[in-house]
C-alpha positions as CSV (number, residue, x, y, z in Angstrom):
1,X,61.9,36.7,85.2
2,X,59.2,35.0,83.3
3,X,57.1,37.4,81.2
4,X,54.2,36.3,78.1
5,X,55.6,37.0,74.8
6,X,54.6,37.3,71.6
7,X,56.6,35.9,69.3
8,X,56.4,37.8,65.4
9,X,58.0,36.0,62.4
10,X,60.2,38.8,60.5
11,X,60.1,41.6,63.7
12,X,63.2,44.2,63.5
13,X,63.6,44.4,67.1
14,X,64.8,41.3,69.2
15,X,62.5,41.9,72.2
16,X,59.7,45.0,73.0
17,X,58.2,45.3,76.8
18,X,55.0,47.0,77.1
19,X,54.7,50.4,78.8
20,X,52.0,48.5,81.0
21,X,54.1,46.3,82.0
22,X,56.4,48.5,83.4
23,X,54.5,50.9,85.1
24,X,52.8,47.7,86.8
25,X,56.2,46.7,88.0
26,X,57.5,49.8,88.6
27,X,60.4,49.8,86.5
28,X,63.2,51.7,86.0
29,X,65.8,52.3,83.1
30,X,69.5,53.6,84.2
31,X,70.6,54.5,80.4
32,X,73.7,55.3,81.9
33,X,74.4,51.8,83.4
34,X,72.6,49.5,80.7
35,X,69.6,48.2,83.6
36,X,66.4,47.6,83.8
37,X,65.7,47.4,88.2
38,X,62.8,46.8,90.0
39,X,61.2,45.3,93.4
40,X,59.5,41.9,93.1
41,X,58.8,40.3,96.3
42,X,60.8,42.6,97.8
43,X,63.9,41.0,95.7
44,X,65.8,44.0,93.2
45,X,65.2,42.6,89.6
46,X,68.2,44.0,87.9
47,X,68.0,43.2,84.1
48,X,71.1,44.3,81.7
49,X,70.6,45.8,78.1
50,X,72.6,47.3,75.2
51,X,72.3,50.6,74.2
52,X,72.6,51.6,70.9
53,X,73.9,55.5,70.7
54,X,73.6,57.9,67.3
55,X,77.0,59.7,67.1
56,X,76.0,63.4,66.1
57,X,73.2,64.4,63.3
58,X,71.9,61.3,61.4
59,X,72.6,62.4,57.6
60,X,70.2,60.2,56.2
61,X,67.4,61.8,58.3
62,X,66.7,65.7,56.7
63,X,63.2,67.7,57.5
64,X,61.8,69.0,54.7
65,X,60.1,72.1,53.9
66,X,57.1,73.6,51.8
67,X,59.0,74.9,48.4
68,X,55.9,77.6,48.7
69,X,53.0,79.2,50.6
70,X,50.0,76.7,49.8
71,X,46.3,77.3,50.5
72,X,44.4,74.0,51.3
73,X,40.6,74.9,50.9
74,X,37.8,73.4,52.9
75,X,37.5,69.7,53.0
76,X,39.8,69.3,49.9
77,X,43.1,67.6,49.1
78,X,45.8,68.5,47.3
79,X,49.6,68.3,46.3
80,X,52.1,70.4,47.9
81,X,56.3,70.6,46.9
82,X,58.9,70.1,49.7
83,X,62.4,71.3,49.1
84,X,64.7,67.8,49.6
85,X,68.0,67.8,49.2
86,X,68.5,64.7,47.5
87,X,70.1,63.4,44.4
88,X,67.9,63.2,41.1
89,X,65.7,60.4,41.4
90,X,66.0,59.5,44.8
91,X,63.3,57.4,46.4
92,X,62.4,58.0,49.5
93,X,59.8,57.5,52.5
94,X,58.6,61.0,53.8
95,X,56.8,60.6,57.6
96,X,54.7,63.7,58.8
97,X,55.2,65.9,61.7
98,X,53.4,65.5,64.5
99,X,52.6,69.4,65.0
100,X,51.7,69.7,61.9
101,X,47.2,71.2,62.5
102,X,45.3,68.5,63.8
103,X,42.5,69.0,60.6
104,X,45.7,68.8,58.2
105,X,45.8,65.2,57.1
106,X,48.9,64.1,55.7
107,X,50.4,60.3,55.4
108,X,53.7,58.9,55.0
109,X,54.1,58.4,51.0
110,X,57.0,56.9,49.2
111,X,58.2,59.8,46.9
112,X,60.8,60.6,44.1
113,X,62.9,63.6,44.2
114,X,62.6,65.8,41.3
115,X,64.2,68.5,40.9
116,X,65.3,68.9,44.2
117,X,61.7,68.2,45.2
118,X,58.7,65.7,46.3
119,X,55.0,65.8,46.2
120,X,52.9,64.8,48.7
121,X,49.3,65.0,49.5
122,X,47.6,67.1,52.0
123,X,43.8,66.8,53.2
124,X,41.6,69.5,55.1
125,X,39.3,67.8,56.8
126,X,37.2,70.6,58.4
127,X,35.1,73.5,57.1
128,X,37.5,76.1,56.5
129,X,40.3,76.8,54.9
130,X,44.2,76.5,55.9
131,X,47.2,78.6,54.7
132,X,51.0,77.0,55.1
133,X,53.4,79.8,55.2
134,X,56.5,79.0,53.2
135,X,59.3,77.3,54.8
136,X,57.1,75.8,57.1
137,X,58.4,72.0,58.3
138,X,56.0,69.3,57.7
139,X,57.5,66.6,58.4
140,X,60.9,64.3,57.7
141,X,62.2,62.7,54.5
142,X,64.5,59.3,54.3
143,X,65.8,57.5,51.5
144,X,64.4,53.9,51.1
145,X,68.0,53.1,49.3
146,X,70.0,53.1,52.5
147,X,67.7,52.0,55.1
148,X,65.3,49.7,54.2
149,X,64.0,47.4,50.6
150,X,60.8,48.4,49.6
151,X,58.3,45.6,48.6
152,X,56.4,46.8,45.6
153,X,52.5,45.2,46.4
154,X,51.9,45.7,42.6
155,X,54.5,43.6,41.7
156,X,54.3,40.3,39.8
157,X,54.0,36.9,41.6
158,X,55.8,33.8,39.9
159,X,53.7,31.7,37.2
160,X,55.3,28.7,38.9
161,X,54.9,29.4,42.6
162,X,51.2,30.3,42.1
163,X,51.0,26.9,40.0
164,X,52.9,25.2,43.0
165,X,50.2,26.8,45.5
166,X,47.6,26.0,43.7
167,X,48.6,22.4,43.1
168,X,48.6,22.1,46.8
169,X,45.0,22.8,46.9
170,X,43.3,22.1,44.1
171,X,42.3,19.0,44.2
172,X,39.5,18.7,41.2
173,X,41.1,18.8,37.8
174,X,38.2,17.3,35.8
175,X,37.0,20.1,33.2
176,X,33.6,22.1,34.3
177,X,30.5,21.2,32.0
178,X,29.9,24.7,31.0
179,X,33.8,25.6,30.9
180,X,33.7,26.4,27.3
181,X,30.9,28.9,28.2
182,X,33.0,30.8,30.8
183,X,33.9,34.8,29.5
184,X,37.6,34.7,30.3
185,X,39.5,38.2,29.6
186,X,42.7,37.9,27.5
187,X,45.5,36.2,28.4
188,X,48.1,33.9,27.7
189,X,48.1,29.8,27.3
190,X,49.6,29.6,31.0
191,X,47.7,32.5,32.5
192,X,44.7,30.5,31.4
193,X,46.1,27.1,32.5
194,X,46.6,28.5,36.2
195,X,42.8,30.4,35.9
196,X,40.8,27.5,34.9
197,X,42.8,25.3,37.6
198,X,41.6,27.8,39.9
199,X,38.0,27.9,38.9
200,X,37.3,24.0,38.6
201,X,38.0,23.9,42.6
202,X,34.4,25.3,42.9
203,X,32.0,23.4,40.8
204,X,29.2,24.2,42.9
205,X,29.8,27.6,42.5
206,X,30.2,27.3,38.7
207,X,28.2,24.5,37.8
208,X,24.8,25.5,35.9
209,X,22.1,24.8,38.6
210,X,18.1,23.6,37.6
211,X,16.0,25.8,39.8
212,X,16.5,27.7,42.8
213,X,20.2,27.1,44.8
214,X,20.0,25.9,48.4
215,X,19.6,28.6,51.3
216,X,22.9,30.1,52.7
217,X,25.0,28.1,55.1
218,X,25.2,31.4,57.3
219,X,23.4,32.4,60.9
220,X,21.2,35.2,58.7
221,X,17.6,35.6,58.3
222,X,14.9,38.3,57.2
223,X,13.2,39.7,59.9
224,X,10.1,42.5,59.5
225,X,9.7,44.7,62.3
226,X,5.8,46.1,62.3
227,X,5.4,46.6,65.9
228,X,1.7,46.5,67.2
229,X,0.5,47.6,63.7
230,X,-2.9,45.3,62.3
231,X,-2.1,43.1,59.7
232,X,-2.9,44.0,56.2
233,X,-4.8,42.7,53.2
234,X,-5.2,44.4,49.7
235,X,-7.2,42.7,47.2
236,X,-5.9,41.0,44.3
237,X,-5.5,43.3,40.4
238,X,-6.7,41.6,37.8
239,X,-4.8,40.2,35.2
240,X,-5.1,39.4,31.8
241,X,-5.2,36.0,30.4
242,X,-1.4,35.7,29.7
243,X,-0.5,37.5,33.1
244,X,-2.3,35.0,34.8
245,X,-0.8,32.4,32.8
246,X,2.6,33.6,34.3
247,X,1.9,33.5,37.7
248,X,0.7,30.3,38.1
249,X,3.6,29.2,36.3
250,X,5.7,30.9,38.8
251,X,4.0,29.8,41.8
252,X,4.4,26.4,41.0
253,X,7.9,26.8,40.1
254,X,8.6,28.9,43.9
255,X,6.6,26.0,45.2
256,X,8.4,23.3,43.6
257,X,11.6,25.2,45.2
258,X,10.4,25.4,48.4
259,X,10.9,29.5,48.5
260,X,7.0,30.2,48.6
261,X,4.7,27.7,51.0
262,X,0.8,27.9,51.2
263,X,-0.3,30.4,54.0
264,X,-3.3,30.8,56.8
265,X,-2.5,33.9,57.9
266,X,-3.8,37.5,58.2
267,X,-1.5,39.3,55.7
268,X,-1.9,39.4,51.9
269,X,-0.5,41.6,48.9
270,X,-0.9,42.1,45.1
271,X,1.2,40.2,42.9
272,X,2.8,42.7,40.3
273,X,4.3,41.6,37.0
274,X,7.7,44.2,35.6
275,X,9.2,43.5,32.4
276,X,12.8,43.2,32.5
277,X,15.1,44.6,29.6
278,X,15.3,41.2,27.9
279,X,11.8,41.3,27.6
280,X,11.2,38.7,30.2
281,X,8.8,38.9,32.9
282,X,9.6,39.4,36.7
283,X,7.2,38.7,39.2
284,X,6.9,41.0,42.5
285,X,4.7,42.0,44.7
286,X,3.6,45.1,46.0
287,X,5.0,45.8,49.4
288,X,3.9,49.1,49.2
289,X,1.7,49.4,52.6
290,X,3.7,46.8,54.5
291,X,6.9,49.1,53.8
292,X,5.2,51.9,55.3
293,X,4.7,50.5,58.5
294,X,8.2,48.7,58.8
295,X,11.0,49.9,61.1
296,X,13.8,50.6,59.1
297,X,16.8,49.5,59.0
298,X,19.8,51.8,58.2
299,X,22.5,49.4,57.1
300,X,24.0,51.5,54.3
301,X,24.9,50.0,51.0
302,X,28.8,51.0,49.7
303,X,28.5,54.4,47.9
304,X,29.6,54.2,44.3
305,X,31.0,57.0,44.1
306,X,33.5,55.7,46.7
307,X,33.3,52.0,44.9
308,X,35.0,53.5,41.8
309,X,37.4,55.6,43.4
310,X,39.0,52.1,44.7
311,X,39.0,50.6,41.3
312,X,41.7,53.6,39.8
313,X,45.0,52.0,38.8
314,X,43.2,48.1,38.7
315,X,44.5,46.1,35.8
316,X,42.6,42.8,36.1
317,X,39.3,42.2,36.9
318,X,36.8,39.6,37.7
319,X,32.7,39.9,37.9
320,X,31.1,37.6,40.4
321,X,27.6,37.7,39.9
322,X,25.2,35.6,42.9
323,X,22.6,33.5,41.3
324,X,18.9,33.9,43.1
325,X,21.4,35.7,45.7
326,X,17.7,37.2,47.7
327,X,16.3,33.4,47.5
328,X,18.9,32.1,49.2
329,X,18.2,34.4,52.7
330,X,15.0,32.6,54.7
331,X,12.9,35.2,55.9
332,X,12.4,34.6,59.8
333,X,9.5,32.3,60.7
334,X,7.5,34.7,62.7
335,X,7.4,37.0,59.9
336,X,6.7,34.8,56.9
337,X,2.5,35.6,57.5
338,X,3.7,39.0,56.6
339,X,5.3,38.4,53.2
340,X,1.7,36.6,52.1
341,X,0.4,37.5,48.8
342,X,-2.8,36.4,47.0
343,X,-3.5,34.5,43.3
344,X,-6.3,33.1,42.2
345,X,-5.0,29.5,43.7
346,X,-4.9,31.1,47.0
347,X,-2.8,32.5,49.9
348,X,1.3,32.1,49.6
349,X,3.9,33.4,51.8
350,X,7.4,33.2,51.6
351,X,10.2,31.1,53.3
352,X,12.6,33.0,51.5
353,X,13.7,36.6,51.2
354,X,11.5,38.2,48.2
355,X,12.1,41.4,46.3
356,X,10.0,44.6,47.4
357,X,10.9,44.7,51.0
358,X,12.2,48.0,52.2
359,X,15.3,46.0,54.3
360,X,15.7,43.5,51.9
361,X,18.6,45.5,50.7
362,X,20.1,45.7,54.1
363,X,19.8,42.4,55.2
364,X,21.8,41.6,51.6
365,X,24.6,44.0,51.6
366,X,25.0,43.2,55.7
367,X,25.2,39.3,54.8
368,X,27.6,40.1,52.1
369,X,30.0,42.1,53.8
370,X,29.5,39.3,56.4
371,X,30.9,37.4,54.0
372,X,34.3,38.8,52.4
373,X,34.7,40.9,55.5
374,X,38.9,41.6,55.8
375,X,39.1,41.5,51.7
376,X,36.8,44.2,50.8
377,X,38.3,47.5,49.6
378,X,41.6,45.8,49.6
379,X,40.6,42.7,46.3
380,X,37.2,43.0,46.3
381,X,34.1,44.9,46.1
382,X,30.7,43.8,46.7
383,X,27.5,45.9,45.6
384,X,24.3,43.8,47.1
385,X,24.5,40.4,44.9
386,X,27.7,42.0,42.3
387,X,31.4,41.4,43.6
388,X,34.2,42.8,41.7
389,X,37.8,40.8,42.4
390,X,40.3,44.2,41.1
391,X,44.3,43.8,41.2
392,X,46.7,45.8,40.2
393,X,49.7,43.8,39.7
394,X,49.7,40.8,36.8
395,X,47.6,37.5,36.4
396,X,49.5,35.4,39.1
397,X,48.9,38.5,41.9
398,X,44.6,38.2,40.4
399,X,44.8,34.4,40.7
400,X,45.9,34.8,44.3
401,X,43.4,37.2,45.2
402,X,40.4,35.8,43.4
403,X,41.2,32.2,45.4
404,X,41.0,34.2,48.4
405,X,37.7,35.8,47.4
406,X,36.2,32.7,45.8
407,X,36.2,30.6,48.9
408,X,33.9,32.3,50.9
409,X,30.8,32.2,48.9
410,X,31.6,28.8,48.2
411,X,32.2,28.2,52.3
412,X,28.5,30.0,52.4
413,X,27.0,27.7,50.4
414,X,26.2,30.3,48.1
415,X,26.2,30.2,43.8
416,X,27.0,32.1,40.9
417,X,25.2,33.0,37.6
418,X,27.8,32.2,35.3
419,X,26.1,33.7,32.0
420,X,26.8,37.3,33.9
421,X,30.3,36.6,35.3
422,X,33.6,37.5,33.6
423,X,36.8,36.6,34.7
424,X,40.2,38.1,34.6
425,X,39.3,41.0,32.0
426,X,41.4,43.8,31.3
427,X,37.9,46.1,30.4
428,X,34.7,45.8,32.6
429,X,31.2,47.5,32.8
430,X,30.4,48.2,36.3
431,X,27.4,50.7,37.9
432,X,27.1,52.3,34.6
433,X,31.0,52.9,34.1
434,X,33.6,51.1,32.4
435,X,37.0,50.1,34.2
436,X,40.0,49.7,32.8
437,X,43.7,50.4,33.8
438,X,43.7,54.2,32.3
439,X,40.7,54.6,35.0
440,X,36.8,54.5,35.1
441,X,34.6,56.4,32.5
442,X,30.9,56.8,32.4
443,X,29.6,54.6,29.6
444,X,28.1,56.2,26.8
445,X,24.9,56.4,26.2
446,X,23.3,57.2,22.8
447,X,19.8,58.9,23.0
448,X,17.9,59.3,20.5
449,X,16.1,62.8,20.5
450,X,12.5,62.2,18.9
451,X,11.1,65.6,16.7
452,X,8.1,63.9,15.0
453,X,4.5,64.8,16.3
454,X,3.3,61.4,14.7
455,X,5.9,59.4,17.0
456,X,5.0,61.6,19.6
457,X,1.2,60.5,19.7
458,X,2.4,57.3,19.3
């Protein structure tokens, strides 16, 4: 018999066959004789097995039962008691029942008895709400102790294995020029050691970069679907001497960078000039009318909401901030005419992804996701051009998982702004909240409530 298998490092079971299989060959199992028969070529295949039989009730395996009547409102979770009957301070694994309501959602949780009890969670995820009568079976409870060793993700991982991984792969160990410069959280001599190892394997992710970083090594680009809608021109504001001063500095700059090239075509927009918080000036333009006509695109960006409910019970964190993160996306060559805007020194467009657009955001967060797809919501989270590395075990577990999260920006070819990144920090400010491993708090805001008419006119 020659059958393609699979072979799994660390599998409990010496050898599985596929349903499919069988029902292709038309097998079947005597469990009385130990055989596996079937017809092949008109030849009986007879195959023996072992059986492995349970004498009487497994003792190990009890069902357990609501403690009381519970009430589960409409699309809410919440805890509920089983009765177990356990020794104090049993851990075990509880697995729900199957015929438990299909809108009931509840998942197997590793629980401590208590008092002759467990807590588990229960969802409702439909619009109205469920009663559980008392007594009622929900499922089966086993204790981890005598069946199986439970790995504890949150664990710590070895100074010195990390340090032997890493020394594996790291292969610069020349000091970054801006290392002193880096906002490293708290931590001891070796947790440093092993962090700074870490971080000089991506100098060009660290490095502090003269003008605007290289486009993205990725298949992406901006495209802006108008459909069969004219082109567009608006005439350019008027600005005041300084203004102007500004944006021919910046045009020459975006020139000099190759993100902004001279255009001939039939599109052109305002340039706008917003003051950032530092006081500094950023330079837009007003997209206003070409958003309007624009077929949008729906990609969603992560809700934060949902963003900080993953961060609860994090104890390490690391800020990755991209640097010119939009500059870095070309904007499709058929739809660069479209991005043109007007100075006084002419007609620009731009060969990179500018603010303003109404799928700028989209393309972004899609490119992103692109990018640490499989590691976010488990190490990371990334909001448009801000990732957040979170673990909740020690500094050798966040080591590990920030290696894994560095390498594919760096694989991207993409950078960092290092004056806005933190690393390993036991506190961080993120979306207006501030992390930390008690949870996530709004941050507070002092406003200060003006009374005076003369301020007022002001």
């Amino acid at each position: 018999m020659v059958v393609d298998a699979l072979i799994v490092e660390g599998a409990a079971t010496e050898f599985l066959l596929g349903e499919d299989w069988m029902l292709a060959k038309g097998v079947k199992i005597d469990f009385t004789a130990c055989e596996m028969k079937w017809y092949e070529a008109e030849t009986k295949k007879v195959v023996p097995f072992q059986c492995t039989k349970n004498g009487g009730t497994n003792d190990k395996l009890a069902k357990v039962r609501l403690v009381r009547r519970a009430k589960v409102q409409t699309q809410t979770c919440r805890n509920v008691e089983l009765a177990v009957a356990a020794p104090e301070g049993t851990v075990g694994i509880f697995t729900p029942a199957r015929r438990v309501e299909p809108h009931l959602l509840l998942a197997p949780t590793l629980t401590t008895v208590r008092d002759g009890k467990v807590v588990v969670p229960i969802l409702n995820l439909v619009g109205r709400m469920s009663k559980l009568p008392s007594r009622e079976v929900l499922g089966t409870w086993v204790p981890t102790a005598q069946d199986m060793t439970v790995l504890e993700m949150t664990g710590e991982f070895s100074r010195d294995k990390v340090k032997q991984w890493l020394d594996g792969w790291c292969t610069n160990v020349e000091p970054l020029s801006n290392e002193a410069e880096l906002q490293l959280g708290e931590m001891s001599a070796e947790d440093k050691e092993l962090l700074l190892k870490l971080l000089r394997n991506y100098p060009t992710l660290l490095e502090p970069r003269t003008g605007c970083p290289p486009m993205t090594t990725l298949d992406v680009e901006h495209e802006i679907h108008t459909g069969n809608e004219a082109p567009i021109e608006v005439r350019p504001r008027r600005h005041a001497h300084e203004e102007q001063k500004v944006i021919d500095e910046q045009v020459a700059s975006m020139l000099n960078d190759g993100v902004i090239e001279p255009s001939s075509g039939a599109w052109g927009f305002p340039v706008v000039l917003v003051k950032k918080k530092d006081g500094s000036v950023r330079f837009c333009i007003d997209y206003r009318l070409l958003n309007a006509i624009t077929k949008k695109d729906v990609y969603p960006l992560p809700r934060i909401d949902e963003t900080l409910d993953n961060l609860h019970g994090s104890r390490r964190f690391t800020s990755l901030v991209l640097h010119a993160g939009y500059w870095q996306v070309p904007v499709a060559a058929a739809d660069r005419d479209k991005t043109g805007f007007v100075t006084r020194q002419g007609l620009f467009r731009f060969v990179r992804m500018p603010f303003g657009l109404a799928n700028a955001p989209g393309t972004f967060q899609r490119m992103m996701d692109a990018t640490l797809r499989g590691l976010t919501w488990q190490s990371c989270l990334v909001y448009l051009d801000d990732v957040i590395v979170f673990s909740r075990g020690g500094m050798g577990r966040h080591v590990v998982e920030l290696a894994a999260v560095m390498k594919r920006p760096a694989n991207a070819g993409l950078s960092l702004k290092t004056s806005k990144c933190s690393f390993a920090t036991e506190r961080l400010e993120y979306l207006g909240h501030e992390l930390d491993a008690d949870g996530v708090r709004p941050c507070l805001v002092w406003y200060i409530v003006c009374k005076s008419s003369l301020f007022l006119r002001m």
